[in-house]
C-alpha positions in Angstrom: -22.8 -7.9 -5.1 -18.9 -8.2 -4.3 -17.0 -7.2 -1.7 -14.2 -4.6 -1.9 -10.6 -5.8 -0.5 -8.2 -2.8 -0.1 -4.5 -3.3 0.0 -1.7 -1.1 1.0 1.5 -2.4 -0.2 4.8 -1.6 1.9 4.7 -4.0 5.2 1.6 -5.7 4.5 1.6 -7.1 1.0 5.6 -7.0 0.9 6.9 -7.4 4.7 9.3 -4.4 4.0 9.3 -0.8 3.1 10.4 -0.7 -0.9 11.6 3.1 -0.4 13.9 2.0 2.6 14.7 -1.5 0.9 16.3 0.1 -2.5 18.8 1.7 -0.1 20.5 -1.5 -0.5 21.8 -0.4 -3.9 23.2 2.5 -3.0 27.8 2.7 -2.0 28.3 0.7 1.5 23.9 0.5 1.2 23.8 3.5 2.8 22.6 7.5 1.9 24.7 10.5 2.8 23.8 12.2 6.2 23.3 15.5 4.1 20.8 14.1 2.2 19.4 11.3 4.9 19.1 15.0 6.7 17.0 16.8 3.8 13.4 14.9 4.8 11.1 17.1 5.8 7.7 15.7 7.7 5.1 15.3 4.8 7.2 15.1 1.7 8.1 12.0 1.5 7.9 11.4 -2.7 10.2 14.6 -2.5 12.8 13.0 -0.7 12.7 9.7 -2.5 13.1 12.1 -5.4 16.5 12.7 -4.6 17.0 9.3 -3.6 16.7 8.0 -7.0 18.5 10.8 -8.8 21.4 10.1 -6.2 21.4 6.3 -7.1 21.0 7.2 -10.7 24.0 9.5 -10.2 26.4 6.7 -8.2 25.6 5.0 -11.4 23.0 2.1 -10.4 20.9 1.7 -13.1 17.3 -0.3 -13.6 18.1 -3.3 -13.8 20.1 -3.4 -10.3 17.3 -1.8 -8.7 15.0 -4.2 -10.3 17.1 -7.2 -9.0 17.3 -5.4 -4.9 13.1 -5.0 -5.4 12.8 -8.8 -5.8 14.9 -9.7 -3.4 11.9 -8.5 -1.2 9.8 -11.2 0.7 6.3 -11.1 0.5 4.4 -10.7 4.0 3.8 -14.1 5.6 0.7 -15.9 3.6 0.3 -12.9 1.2 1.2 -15.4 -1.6 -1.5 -17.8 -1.0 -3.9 -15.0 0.1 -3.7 -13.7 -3.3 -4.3 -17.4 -5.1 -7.5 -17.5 -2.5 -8.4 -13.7 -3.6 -7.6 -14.8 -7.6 -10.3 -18.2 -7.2 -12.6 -16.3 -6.0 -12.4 -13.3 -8.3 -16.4 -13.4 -8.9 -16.6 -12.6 -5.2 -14.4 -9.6 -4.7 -12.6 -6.7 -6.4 -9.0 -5.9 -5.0 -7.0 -2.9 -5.3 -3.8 -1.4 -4.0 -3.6 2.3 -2.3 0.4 2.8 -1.5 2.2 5.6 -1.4 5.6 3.5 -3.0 5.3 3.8 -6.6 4.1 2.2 -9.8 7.9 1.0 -11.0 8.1 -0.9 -7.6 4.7 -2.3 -7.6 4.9 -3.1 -11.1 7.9 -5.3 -11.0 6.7 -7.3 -7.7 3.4 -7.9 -9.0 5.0 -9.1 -12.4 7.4 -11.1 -11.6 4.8 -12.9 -8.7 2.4 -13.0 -11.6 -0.2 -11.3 -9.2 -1.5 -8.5 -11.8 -4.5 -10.3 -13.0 -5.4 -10.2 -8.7 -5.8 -6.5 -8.7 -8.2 -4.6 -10.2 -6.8 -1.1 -10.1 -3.3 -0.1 -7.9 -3.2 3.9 -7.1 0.7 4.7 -6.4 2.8 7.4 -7.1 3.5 7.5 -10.6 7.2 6.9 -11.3 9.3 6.5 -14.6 13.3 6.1 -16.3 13.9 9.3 -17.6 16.1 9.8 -20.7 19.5 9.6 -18.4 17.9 5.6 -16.9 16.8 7.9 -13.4 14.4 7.1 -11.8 11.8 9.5 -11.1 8.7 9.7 -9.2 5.7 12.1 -8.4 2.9 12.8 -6.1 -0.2 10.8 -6.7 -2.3 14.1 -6.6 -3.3 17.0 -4.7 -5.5 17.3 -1.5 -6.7 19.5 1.1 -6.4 16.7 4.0 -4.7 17.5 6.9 -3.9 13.8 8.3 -1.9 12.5 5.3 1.4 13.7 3.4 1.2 16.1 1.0 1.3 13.1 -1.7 -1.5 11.0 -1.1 -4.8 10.6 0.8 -5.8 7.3 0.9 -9.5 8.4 2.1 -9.8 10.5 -1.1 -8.9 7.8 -3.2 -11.2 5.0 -1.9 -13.7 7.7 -1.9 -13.5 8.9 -5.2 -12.9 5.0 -6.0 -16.6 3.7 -4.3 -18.1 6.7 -5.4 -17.1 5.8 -9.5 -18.2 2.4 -9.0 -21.0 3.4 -8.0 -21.8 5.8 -11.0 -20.9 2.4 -13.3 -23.6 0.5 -11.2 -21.2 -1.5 -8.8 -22.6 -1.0 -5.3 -20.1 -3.2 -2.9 -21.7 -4.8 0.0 -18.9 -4.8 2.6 -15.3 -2.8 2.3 -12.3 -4.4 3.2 -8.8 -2.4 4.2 -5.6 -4.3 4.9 -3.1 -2.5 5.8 -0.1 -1.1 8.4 0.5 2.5 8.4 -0.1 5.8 10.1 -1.5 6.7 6.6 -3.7 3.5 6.5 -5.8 5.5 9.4 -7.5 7.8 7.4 -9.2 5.8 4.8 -10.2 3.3 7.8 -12.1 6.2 9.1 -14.2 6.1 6.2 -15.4 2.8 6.8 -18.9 2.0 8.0 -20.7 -0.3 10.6 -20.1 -3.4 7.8 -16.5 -3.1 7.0 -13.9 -4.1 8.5 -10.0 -2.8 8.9 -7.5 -5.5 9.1 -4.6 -3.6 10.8 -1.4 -5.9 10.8 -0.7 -6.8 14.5 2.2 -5.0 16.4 2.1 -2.2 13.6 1.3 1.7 13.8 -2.5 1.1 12.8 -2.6 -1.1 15.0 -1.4 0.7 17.8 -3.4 3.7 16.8 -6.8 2.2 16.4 -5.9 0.4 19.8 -5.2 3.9 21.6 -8.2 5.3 19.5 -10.2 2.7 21.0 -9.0 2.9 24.8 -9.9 6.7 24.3 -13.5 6.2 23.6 -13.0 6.6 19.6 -13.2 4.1 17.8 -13.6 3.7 14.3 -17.0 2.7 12.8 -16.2 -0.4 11.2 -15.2 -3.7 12.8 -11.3 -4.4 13.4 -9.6 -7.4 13.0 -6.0 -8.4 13.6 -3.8 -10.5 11.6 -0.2 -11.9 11.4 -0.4 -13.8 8.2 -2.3 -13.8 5.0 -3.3 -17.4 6.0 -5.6 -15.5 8.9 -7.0 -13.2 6.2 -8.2 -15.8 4.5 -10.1 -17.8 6.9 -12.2 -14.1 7.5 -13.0 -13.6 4.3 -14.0 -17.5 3.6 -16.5 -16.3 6.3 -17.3 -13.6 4.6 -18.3 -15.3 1.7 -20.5 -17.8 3.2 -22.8 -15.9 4.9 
């Protein structure tokens, strides 16, 4: 029986957002109002999408972006999180929902030497096309209402439990570290035994907060962290009950 640690990526396992971060490699590190302006609410991968071909167009190339991605810090205590996460692999399984992409996630997990941690990562799956652009696309389709049109976490922890499940792997206790807005939907799947682990002073943080004042809170139990070192110590509680 193992327990299931769920990871987003962007400001929780790296304490930045990739996406915003590769700015940094693009003339005077910044984007052109006219296409900083062509967002639209939902379509995030879209946007990032024009992002890349842009940089690919100014004429930065993969191994400058590579070099800006790992300039990146890693969240407070992540590193020695994951060494905790990696002795006690017999204990846990540990995958990454993000809605960056797999280049990104790739490259930081490589060059950390953190791949062996992770079990599966589901990301936006991105590639150098023929001209060295980067490109990316959505994860999949969904009919969810709360997320972007990209990526629903839920659906993919769901569809993730319920596989698991089919190969005989029943987890005893679900737990989801993460940030984001987007992190809420998935911790609305958990259950009376899991437990969200909402960065402190972040938007899942303030929404389960709110949530909570309102007389809705989520199912599972929440605990607050700063540091990966505080992660820790809850699951070495975890694991000796």
């Amino acid at each position: 029986m193992k327990i299931l640690l769920v990871f987003d990526f962007d400001n929780t396992i790296i304490d930045d957002n990739s996406d915003t971060w590769i700015v940094q490699c693009a003339p005077d590190q910044k984007l052109p109002i006219e296409l900083q302006d062509s967002y639209q609410k939902g379509f995030w991968t879209e946007f990032m999408g024009r992002v890349f071909k842009y940089l690919g167009n100014e004429g930065v190339g993969e191994d400058e972006m590579k070099r800006t991605m790992l300039s990146m810090p890693f969240t407070p205590g992540v590193v020695e999180l994951f060494n905790f996460i990696r002795e006690n692999k017999d204990k846990f399984d540990c995958i990454i929902i993000s809605d960056s992409n797999s280049v990104f996630i790739d490259w930081i997990l490589e060059a950390a030497d953190f791949h062996d941690v992770f079990d599966n990562v589901f990301t936006n799956p991105a590639a150098f096309d023929s001209n060295g652009h980067l490109t990316v696309e959505n994860y999949h389709a969904h009919s969810c209402d709360r997320c972007p049109k990209n990526l629903c976490k839920n659906v993919v922890l769901v569809e993730f439990v319920d596989k698991q499940l089919k190969q005989g792997v029943n987890y005893t206790q679900i737990v989801y570290v993460g940030d984001g807005g987007n992190d809420l939907c998935p911790v609305t799947f958990l259950k009376k035994d899991d437990i969200a682990m909402p960065r402190k002073g972040y938007t899942l943080h303030k929404t389960l907060s709110k949530m909570s004042q309102n007389l809705q809170p989520v199912e599972s139990s929440v605990v607050i962290w700063s540091s990966g070192v505080e992660i820790i110590s809850h699951l070495q509680s975890l694991i000796k009950e």
